[in-house]
Phi, psi and omega in degrees: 000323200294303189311323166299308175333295195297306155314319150305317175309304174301331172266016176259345186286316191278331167322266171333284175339300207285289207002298179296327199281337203289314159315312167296333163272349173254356160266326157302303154323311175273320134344303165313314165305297195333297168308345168278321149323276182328303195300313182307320167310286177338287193312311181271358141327312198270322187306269180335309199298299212284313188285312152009281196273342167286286162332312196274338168305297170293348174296307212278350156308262195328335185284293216301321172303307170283337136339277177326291195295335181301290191309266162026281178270358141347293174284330207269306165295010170258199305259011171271299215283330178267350180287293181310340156270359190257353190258000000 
């Protein structure tokens, strides 16, 4: 009688063990997914910020162009206009 007792304990003792690893590996697992997650998020933070700062970069080129071309016909009517007073 003694030995089944004691057999029995031990296998509910190795029982209770996988329980624990089985839990403990699916907590492990899932803490991985998390971390996986998470940095994909972070990346695609940075992805969005970085294309942002792209959009906003080719806007302030474009100000900086029409700019350019304003200043341009600017000059070009100042040297209309004073070539047309020297005449």
């Amino acid at each position: 009688m003694k030995s089944l007792t004691a057999l029995h304990s031990g296998s509910v003792y190795l029982n209770v063990m996988q329980k624990n690893f089985e839990f403990r590996e699916k907590q492990t697992q899932e803490l991985f997914r998390q971390e996986e997650e998470l940095e994909l998020l972070r990346l695609e933070h940075k992805q969005k910020l970085l294309e942002t700062i792209n959009q906003e970069d080719a806007i302030q080129r474009q100000k900086q162009a029409l700019e350019a071309d304003g200043v341009k016909r600017q000059l070009k009517n100042r040297k209309r206009s004073v070539l047309s007073n020297m005449l």
